[in-house]
C-alpha positions in Angstrom: 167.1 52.7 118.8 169.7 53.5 116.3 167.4 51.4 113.4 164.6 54.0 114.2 166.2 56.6 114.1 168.0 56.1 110.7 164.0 54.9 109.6 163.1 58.6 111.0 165.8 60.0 108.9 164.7 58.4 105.9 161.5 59.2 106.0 162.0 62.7 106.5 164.5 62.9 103.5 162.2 61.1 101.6 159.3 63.3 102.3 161.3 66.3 101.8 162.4 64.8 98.3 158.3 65.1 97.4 157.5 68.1 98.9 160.5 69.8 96.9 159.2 68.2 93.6 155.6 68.9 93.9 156.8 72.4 94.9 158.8 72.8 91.5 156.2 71.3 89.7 153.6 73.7 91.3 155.9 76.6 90.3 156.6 75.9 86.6 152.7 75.0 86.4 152.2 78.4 87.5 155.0 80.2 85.8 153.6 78.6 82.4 150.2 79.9 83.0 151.7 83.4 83.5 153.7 83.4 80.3 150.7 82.2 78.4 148.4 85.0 80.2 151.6 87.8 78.9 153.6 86.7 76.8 151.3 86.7 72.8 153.3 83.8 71.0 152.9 81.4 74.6 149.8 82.8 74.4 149.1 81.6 71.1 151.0 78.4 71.3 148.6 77.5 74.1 145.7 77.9 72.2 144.0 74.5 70.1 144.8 74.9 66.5 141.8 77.0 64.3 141.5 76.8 60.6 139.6 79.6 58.9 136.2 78.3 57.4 133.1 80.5 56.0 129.3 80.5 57.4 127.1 81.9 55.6 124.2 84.5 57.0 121.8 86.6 55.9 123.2 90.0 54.7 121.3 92.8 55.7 122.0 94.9 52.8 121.3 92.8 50.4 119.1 90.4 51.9 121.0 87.1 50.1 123.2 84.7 52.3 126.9 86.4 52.9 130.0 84.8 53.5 131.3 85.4 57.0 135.1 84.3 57.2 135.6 82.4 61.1 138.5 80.7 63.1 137.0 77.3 63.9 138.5 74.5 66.1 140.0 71.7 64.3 138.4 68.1 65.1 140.3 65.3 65.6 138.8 64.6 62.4 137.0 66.2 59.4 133.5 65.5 60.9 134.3 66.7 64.3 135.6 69.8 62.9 132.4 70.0 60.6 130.6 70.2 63.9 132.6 73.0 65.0 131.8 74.6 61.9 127.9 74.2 62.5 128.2 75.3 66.3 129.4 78.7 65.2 126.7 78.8 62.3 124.5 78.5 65.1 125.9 80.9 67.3 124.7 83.5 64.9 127.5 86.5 63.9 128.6 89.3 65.7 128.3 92.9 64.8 126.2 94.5 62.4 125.2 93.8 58.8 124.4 90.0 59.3 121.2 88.3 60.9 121.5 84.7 61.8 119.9 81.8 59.6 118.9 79.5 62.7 117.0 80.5 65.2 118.0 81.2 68.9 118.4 78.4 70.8 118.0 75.6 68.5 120.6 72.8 68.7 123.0 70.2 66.7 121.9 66.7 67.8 124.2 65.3 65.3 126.3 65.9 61.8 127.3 62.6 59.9 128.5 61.4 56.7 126.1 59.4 54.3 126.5 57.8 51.0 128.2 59.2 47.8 129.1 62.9 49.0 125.5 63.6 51.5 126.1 65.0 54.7 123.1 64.7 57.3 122.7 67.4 59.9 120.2 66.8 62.5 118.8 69.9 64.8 116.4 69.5 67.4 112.5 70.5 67.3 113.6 74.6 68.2 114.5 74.8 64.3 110.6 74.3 63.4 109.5 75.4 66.5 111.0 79.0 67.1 111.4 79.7 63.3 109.6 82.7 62.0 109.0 80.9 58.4 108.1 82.5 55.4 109.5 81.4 52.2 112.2 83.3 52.1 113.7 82.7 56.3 113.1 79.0 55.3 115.4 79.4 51.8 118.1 81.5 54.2 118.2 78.4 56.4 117.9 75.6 54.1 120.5 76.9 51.6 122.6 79.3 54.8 123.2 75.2 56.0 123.7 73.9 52.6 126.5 76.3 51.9 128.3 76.3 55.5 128.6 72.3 55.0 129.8 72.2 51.2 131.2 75.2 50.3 133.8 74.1 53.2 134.1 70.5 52.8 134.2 70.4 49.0 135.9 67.0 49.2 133.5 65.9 51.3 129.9 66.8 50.4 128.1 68.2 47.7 124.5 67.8 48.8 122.9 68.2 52.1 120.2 66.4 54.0 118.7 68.5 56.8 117.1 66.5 59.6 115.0 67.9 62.6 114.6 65.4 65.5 116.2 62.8 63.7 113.7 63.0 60.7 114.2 63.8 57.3 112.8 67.7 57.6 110.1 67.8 55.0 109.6 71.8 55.5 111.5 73.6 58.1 108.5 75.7 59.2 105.4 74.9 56.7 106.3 77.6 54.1 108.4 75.6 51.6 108.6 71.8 51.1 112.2 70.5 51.0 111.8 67.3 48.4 114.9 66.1 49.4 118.9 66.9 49.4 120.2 70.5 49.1 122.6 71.6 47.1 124.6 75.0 47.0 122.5 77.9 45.5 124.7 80.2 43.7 122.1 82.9 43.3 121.1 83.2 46.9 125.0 83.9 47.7 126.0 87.4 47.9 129.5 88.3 46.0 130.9 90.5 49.5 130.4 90.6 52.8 128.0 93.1 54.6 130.3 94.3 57.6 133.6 93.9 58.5 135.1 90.0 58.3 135.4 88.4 62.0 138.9 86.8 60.1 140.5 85.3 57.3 139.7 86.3 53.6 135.7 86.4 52.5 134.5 84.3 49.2 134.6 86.0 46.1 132.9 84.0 43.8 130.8 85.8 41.3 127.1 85.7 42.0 124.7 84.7 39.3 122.8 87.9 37.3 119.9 90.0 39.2 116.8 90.7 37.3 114.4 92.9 38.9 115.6 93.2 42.0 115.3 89.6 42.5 118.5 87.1 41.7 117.7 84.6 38.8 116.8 80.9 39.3 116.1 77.6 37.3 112.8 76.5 36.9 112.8 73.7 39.3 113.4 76.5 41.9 111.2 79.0 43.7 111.6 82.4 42.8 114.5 84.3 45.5 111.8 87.6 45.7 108.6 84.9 47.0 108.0 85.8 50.3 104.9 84.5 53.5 103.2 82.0 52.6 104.2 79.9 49.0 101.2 79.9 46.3 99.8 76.9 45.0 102.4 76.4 42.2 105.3 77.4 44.1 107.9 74.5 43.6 109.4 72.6 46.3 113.1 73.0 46.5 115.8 70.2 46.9 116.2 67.4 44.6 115.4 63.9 44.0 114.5 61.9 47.9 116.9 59.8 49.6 116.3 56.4 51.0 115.6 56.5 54.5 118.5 57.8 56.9 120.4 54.6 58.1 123.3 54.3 60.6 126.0 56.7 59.8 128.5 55.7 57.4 132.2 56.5 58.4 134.0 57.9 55.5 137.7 58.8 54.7 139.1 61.5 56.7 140.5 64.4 54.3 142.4 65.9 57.2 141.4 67.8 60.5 142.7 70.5 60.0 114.5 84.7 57.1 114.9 87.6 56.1 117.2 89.9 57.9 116.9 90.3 61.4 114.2 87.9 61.4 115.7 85.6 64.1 
């Protein structure tokens, strides 16, 4: 009698011991979440770490490609954070003066390294499908994607290979042939921004000479002012073709950390 009653002792103690802990446990859980809800530095401290990056949308003022200064999520690695990068170019901006470069409701299906400095991004069928085209909404996507991916991995990538269902995109929307990887276009890059920066410090790199109302380009590019449908001796843009995409290729980590309103 006395051996179970000792037992009952010691199993009330016991279960008293883990009630009291989960209790404690259950309060500072709680008591975190309250200084993290009031107090700004908890609050921040909670938060996953951002870096500032740039997309780059249509400007509605000037109807060229304008940097757009974001807090992104770092990756646990410099493609992962890539991705994060493209998710918000995809999201499309907020506030005035900007029109989005992808349509709405198109999708990543993937963003991987390649060989020597290419980057492949791969959106679902949507891009081509709910596109407007034209010439100049295809030149605002190709090139808005171009300069999102390289202009903020410069260590990375320095050509881009856009992909739609896993294929090598030959057109985006059947108004411009894409010949093969892109490359930054100065001249389609506005110097400012159009509305007020969502955070961070915009680009100021000077934008290449306007003539006529229409931004200058080489000859192996189509002029920035064509517009619809491309005539017959309309070059294609992008350069020389790539072999065929193969399996991604892992590659050093550097660190983790149309026409507007057309869309």
């Amino acid at each position: 009698m006395v051996k179970k009653l000792a037992l009952a002792v010691l199993i009330v103690a016991v279960s008293g011991a883990l009630v009291w802990n989960y209790q404690e446990a259950v309060l500072d859980f709680l008591e975190r979440g309250r200084d993290a809800a009031f107090d700004p530095a908890r609050r921040d401290a909670a938060r996953a770490p951002s870096v500032k990056k740039v997309l780059y949308f249509t400007g509605s003022e000037k109807d060229l490609l304008a940097p757009y200064p974001v807090e992104v999520e770092i990756g646990k690695n410099s493609v992962d954070t890539l991705r994060n990068v493209l998710a918000a170019l995809i999201a499309g901006p907020n506030g005035e003066g900007y029109a989005p470069v992808i349509p709405k409701g198109a999708k990543l299906r993937a963003a991987f390294p390649g060989p020597e400095g290419v980057a492949y991004v791969d959106f679902d069928e949507t891009l081509r499908d709910s596109h407007p085209g034209g010439v100049w909404a295809e030149l605002m996507t190709a090139y808005g994607v171009a300069a999102t991916v390289i202009k903020n991995f410069p260590d990375l990538f320095d050509r881009v290979v856009l992909l739609i269902g896993g294929q090598e995109a030959q057109s985006i929307a059947g108004s411009l042939a894409i010949t093969g990887p892109l490359r930054v276009r100065e001249d389609l890059i506005s110097e400012g921004v159009s509305a007020p920066v969502a955070g961070g410090s915009p680009s100021t790199k000077p934008n290449t000479p306007v003539v006529s109302g229409a931004p200058a380009t080489d000859a192996r590019q189509p002029p920035a002012s064509a517009v619809g449908v491309p005539s017959g001796n309309l070059p294609p843009v992008g350069g020389a073709p790539l072999p065929p995409v193969g399996e991604p290729q892992k590659k050093a980590d550097v660190g983790g950390g149309g026409g507007a309103g057309c869309f």
